[in-house]
C-alpha positions in Angstrom: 114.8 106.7 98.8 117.3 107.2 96.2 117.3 105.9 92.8 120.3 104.0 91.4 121.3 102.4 88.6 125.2 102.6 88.4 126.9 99.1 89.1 126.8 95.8 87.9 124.3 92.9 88.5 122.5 93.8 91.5 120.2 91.5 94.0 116.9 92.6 94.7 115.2 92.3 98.0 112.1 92.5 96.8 112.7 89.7 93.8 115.3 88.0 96.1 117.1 87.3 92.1 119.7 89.1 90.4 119.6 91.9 87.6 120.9 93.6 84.9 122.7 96.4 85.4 120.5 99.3 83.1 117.5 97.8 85.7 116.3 100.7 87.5 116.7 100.1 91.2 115.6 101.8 94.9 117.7 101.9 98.1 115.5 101.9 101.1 117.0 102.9 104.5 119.3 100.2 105.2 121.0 100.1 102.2 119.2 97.0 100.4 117.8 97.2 96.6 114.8 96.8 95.2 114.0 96.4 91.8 110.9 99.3 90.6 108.2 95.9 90.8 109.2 95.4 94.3 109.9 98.8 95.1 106.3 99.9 93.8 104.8 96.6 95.9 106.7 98.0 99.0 105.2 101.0 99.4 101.7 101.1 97.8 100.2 97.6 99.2 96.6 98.6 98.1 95.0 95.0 99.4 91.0 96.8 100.0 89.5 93.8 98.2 89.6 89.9 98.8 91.0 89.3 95.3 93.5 92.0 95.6 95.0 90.3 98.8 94.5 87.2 97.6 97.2 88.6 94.5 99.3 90.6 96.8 99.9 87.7 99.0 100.3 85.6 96.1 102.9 88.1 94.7 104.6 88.4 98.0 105.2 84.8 98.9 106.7 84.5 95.4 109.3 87.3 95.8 109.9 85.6 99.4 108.0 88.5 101.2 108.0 89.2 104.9 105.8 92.9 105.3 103.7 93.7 107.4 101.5 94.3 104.4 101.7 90.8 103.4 100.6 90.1 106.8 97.5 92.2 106.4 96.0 89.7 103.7 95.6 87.0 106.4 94.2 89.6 108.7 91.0 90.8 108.3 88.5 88.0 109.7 88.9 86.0 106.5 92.0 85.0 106.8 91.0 81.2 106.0 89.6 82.1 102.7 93.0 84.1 102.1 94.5 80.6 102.4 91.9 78.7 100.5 92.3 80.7 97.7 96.1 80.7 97.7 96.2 76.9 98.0 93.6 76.2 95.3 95.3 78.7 92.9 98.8 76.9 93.5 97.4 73.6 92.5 97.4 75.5 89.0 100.5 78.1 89.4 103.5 76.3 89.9 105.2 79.3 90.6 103.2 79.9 93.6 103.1 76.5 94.6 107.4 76.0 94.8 107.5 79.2 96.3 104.9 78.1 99.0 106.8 74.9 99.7 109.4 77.0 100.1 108.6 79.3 102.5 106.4 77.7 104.9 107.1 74.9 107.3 105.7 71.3 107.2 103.6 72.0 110.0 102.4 75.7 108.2 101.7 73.8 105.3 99.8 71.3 106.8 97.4 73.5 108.7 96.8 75.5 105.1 95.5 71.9 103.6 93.3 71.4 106.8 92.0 75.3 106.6 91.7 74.5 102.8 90.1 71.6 103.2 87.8 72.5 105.6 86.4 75.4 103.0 86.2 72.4 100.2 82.3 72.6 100.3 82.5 76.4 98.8 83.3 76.6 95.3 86.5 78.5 94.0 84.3 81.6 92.4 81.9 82.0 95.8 85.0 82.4 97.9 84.8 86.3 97.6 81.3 86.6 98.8 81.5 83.9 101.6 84.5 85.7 103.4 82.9 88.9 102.9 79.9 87.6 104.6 82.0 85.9 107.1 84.0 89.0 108.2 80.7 91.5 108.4 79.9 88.4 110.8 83.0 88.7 112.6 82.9 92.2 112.6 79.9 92.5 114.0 80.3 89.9 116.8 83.6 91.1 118.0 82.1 94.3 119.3 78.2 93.8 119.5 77.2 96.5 117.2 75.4 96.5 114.4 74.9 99.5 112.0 71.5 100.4 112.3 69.5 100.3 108.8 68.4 103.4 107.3 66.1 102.3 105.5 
């Protein structure tokens, strides 16, 4: 993608907020911009650990995100502690929190307070570790097999 940075305030995609002209911008294939956060969010969604999905979705419901990489952070068995997490944090970002409101329906929202709820019993800095146990669980029960020890 091309790199611009020729006209006046721009929108960005990514931001879904306007900005200065001298902000360096992308141009993906249909002609949208993207500011370089965005951009660099776009294309290199490394989500490999809960926390770092936890962030990226966190990041990508506030620029109003719709990826399939945002998708991935709700995807990998753990999904509810995805949601636990982002709700708890919101109670202390009110960033996150509007932008949650925002973006998700009344009935959404509602089953993220149940799912939340329902996960009330594990404390905030043991959700990691729970869903990480809870997906080698899923894991292993959605096709039978279990890696043998070597030891």
């Amino acid at each position: 993608m091309e790199a611009k940075q020729d006209a006046a305030h721009w929108y960005c995609e990514g931001c879904k907020t306007f900005h200065l002209p001298a902000t360096e911008r992308r141009v993906d294939d249909m002609g949208e911009y993207y500011c370089i956060k965005a951009w660099k969010r776009l294309i290199n969604p490394q989500n490999t650990t809960f926390k770092q999905r936890v962030n990226y979705a966190r990041e990508g419901f506030c620029l109003g995100e719709d990826s399939r990489a945002f998708d991935n952070c709700f995807e990998t068995y753990d999904g509810a502690f995805v949601v636990a997490a982002l709700m708890r944090l919101s109670e202390t970002d009110r960033e996150l929190k509007q932008a949650i409101l925002r973006h998700m329906s009344k009935a959404g929202l509602a089953e993220w307070q149940q799912t939340t709820a329902s996960l009330a019993h594990i404390p905030t800095h043991k959700l990691s570790q729970k869903a990480a146990e809870h997906r080698a669980f899923e894991q292993n029960r959605v096709s039978g097999y279990e890696q043998p020890s070597l030891f």
